[in-house]
C-alpha positions as a Markdown table, in Angstrom:
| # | Residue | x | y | z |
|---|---|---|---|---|
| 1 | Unk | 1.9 | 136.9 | 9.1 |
| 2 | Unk | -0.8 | 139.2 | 9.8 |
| 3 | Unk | -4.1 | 137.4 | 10.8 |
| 4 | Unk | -7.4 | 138.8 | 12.1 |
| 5 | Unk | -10.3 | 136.9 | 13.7 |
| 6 | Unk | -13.4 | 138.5 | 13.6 |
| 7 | Unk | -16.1 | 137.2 | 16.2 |
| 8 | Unk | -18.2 | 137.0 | 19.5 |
| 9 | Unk | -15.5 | 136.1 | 22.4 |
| 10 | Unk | -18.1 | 133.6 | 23.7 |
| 11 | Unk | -19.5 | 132.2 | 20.3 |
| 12 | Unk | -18.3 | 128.0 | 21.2 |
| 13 | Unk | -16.6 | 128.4 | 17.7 |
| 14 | Unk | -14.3 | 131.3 | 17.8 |
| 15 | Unk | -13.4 | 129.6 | 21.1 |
| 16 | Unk | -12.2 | 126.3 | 19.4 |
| 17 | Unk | -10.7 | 128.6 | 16.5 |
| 18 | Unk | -9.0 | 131.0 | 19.2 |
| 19 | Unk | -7.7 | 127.7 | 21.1 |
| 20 | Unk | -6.5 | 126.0 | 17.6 |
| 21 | Unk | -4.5 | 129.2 | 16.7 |
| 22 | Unk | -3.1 | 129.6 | 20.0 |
| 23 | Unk | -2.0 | 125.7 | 19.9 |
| 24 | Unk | -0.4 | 126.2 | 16.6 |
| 25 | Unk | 1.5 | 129.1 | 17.5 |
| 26 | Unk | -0.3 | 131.4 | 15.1 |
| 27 | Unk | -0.4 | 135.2 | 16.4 |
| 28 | Unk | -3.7 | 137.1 | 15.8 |
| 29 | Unk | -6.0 | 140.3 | 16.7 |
| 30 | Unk | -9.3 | 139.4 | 17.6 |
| 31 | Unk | -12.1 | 141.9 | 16.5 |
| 32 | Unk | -15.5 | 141.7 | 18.7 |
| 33 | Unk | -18.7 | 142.3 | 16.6 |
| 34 | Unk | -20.3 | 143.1 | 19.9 |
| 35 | Unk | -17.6 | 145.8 | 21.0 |
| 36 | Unk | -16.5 | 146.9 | 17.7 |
| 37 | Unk | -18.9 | 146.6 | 15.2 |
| 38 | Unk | -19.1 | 145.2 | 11.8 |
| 39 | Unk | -17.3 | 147.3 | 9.1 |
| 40 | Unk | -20.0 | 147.6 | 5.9 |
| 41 | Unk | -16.6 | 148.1 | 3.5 |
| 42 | Unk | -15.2 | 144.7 | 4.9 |
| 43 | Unk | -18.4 | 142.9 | 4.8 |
| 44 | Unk | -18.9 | 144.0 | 1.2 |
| 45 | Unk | -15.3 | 142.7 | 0.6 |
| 46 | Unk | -16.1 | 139.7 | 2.0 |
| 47 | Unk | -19.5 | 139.1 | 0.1 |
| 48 | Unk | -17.3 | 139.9 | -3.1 |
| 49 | Unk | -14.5 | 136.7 | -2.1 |
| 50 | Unk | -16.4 | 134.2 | -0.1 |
| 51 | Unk | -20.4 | 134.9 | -1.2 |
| 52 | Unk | -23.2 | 136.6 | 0.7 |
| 53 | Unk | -24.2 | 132.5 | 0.9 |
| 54 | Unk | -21.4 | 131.7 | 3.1 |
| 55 | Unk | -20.5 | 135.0 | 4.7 |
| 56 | Unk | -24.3 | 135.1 | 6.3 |
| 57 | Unk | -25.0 | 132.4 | 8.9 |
| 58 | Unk | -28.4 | 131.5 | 8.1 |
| 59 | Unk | -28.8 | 128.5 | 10.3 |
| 60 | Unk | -27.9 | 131.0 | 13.3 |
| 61 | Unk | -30.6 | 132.1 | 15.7 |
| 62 | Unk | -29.9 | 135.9 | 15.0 |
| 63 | Unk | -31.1 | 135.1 | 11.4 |
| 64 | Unk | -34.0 | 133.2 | 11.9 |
| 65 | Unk | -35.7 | 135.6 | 14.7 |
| 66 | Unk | -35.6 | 137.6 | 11.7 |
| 67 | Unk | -38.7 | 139.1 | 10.1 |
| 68 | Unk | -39.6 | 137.4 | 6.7 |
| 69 | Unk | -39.3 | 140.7 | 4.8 |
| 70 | Unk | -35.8 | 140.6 | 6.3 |
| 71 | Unk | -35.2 | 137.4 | 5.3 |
| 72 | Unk | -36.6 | 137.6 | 1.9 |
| 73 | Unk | -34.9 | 138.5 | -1.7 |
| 74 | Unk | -32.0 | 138.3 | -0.3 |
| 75 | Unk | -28.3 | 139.4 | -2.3 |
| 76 | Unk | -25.4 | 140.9 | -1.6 |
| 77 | Unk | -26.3 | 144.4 | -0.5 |
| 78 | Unk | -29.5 | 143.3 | 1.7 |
| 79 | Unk | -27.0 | 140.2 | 3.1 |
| 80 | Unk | -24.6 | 143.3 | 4.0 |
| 81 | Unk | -27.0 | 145.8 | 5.5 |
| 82 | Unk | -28.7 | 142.6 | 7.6 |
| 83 | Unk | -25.3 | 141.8 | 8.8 |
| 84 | Unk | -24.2 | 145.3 | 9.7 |
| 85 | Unk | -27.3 | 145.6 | 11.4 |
| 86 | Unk | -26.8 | 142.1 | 12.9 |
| 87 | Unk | -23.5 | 141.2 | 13.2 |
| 88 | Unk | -24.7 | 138.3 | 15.3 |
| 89 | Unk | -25.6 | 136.7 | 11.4 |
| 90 | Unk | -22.4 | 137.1 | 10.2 |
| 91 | Unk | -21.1 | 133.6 | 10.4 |
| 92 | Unk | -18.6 | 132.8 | 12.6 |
| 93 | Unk | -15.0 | 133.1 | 12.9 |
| 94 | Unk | -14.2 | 134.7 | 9.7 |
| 95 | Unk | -10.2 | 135.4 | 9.3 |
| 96 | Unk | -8.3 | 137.6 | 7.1 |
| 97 | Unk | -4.7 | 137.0 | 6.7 |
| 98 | Unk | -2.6 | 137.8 | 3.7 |
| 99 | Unk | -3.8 | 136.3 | 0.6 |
| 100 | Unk | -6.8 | 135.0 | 1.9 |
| 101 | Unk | -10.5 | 135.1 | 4.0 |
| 102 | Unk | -11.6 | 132.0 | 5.6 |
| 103 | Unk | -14.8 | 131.6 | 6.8 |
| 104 | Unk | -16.0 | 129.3 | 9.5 |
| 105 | Unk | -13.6 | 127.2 | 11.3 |
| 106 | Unk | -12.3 | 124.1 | 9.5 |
| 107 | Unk | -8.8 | 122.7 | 10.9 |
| 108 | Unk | -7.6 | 121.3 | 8.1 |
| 109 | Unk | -8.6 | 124.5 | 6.1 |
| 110 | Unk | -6.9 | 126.6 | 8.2 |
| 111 | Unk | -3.9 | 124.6 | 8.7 |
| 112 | Unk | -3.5 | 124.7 | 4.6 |
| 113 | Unk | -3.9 | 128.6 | 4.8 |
| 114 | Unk | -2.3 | 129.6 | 8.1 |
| 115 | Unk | 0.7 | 127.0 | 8.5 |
């Protein structure tokens, strides 16, 4: 199975996620927003499955240093444009494998999806 983690290595998250897969034996890439970016075609794919709602970490404190003109109106394309702009917001781990995107990390939803 091919399975990508998308993330900040030091995010407290991605580093229970990272730990869970490598527990369970599950084999992974790991892509760093910080080093590599945030892909605007995969974050619009993503927005498309999972919802600009769930996709953009809100609660984070990338998003709420944000101006209020950034953080107004928002939808799809201006929750894509603030996240290429700011991967920081994207929420975090978000994991493609085939079939499937999860978003966040929830044990039991990922041992239903990747086990």
């Amino acid at each position: 199975m091919s399975v990508t983690v998308y993330g900040i290595p030091n995010c407290d998250t991605v580093k229970k996620a990272r730990k869970w897969l490598d527990e369970m034996c599950v084999e992974y890439s790991f892509h760093d927003y910080k080093k590599q970016g945030a892909d605007p075609a995969k974050l619009r794919r993503w927005v498309e499955e999972a919802g600009w709602e769930t996709v953009l970490n809100r609660r984070g404190t990338t998003f709420r240093k944000l101006g209020e003109a950034d953080k107004a109106d928002l939808n799809p394309a201006k929750a894509v444009s603030l996240m290429e702009a700011y991967p920081s917001a994207i929420k975090r781990p978000v994991v493609e494998y085939p079939g499937g995107l999860l978003v966040g990390f929830d044990p039991a939803e990922w041992e239903a999806a990747l086990l």
